[in-house]
N, C-alpha and C positions, 0 to 999 in steps of 0.2 A: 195220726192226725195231729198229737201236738207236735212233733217236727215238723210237719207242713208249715203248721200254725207259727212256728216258732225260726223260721227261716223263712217267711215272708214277713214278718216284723221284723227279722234283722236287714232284709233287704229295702223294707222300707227308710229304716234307720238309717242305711247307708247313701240311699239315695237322695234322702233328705239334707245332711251332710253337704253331702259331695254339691248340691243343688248350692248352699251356704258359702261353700268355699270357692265356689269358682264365680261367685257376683262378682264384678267388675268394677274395679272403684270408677266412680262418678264424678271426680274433682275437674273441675274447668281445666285445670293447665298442668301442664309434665313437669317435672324435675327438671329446672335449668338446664340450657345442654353446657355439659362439659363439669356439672356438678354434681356431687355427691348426695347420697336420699338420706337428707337429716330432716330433724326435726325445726317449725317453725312456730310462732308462739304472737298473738297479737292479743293488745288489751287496746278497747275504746273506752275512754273517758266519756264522759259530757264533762263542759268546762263547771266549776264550781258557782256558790252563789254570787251573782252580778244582783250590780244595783240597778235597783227598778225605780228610783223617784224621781227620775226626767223620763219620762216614756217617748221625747224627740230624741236622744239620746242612742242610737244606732250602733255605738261600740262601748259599752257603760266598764266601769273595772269591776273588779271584783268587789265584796262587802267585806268586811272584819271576819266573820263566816265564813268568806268563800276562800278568805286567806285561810284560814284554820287548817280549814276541807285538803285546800293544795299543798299543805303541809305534813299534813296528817296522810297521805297521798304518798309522798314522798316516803313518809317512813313505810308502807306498807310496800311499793317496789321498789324499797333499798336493796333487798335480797335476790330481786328476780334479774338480776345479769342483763339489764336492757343494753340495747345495742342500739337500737335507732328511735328517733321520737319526733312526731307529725304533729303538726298543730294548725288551726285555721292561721287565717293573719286577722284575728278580733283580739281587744288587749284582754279580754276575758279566758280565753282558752289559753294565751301565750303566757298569762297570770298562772293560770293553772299548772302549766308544766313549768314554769321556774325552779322550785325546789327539789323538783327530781332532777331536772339538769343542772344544776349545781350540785348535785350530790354526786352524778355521773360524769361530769363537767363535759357534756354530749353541747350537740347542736342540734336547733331545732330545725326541722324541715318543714317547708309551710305545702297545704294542699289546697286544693281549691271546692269549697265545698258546694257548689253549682252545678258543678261536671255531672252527664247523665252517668257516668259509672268512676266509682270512687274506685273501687277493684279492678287493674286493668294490667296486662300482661306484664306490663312495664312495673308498675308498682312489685308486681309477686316477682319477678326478678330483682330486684332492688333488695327486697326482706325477706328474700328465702334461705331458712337455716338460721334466724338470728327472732330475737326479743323483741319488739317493736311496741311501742307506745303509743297510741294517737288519741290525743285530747280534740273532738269534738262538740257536738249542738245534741240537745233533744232526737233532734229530728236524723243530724249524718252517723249518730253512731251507728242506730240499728238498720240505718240503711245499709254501711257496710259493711254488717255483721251478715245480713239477709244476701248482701252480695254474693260474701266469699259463701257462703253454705246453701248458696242457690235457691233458695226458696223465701218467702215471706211469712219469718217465723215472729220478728220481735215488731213491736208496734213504735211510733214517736213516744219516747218516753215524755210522760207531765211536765209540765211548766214547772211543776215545785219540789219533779223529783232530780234529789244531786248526788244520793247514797251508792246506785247504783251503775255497775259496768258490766263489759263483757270481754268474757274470756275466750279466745278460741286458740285450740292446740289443734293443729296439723302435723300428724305425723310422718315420718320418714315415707313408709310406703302412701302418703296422700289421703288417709285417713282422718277427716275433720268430726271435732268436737267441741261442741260452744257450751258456752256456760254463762250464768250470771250468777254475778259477786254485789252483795252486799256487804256494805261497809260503811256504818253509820263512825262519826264521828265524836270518842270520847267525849265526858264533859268536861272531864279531868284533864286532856289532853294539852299541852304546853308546846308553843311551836317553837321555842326558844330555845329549846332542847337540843342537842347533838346530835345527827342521826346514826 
């Protein structure tokens, strides 16, 4: 009786398993043809603190603050090997990625943040297997965060929040993992510093 007992729990075991290992990944789009299955890496920004005291004011710059933030920004993917980096065309995000493109001395690419899909074949061919950066609104980051991982996970982040981004790593075999990073702003922090 316990052998019965004890070889239908292994076979449940197995079958459970095996059930595991043969899901099918889910990612919208293949491995570029004619490309190799590496690994790809995107961070959305939202752009740093803007100034709010003309409220007619429809492309404001940045504040003293939101310079800090972009700077402070820059030290943080000084290390992550970016490779390419997306920005609206408002001088508040193009603000934002300045310091990190000058520390990469990249160029920035502009996107249009209106398009019903910010994720779109063309885009994932373009940054497949590389670093990418996209500085952002409130509202486009975790849209195309929700994009690429298909579902509507993250919400318009707050009007007053600027600490927060997201991470997603897409691995070789098309396996997606997102993430959110917090990263407040030393107070000690000195942007005149060397990176």
């Amino acid at each position: 009786m316990k052998t019965k007992h004890l070889l239908l729990s292994l076979s449940f075991i197995t079958l459970l398993f095996s059930c595991q290992n043969s899901e099918e990944n889910t990612f919208q789009f293949d491995i570029p043809e004619g490309k190799a299955p590496m690994a790809t890496t995107y961070y959305f920004v939202r752009h740093a603190e803007k100034d709010t005291t003309d409220s007619q004011n429809k492309d404001p710059q940045l504040t003293e603050e939101g310079i800090r933030r972009a700077n402070y920004l820059a030290t943080y993917f000084a290390d992550k090997e970016l490779d390419l980096f997306y920005s609206t065309d408002y001088s508040r995000t193009i603000q934002t990625l300045i310091p990190t493109i000058h520390h990469y001395k990249g160029d920035i690419l502009s996107y249009d943040p209106r398009k019903d899909s910010l994720f779109t074949h063309d885009f994932w061919k373009t940054t497949y297997g590389k670093n990418i950066l996209v500085v952002g609104h409130s509202n486009t980051s975790p849209k195309f965060v929700n994009e690429i991982i298909s579902e509507t996970r993250y919400q318009n982040l707050d009007e007053n929040t600027y600490d927060v981004f997201f991470q997603i790593k897409i691995d070789k075999n098309l396996n997606v993992m997102d993430s959110l990073i917090t990263k407040k702003v030393p107070a000690n922090f000195n942007y005149n510093q060397e990176l």
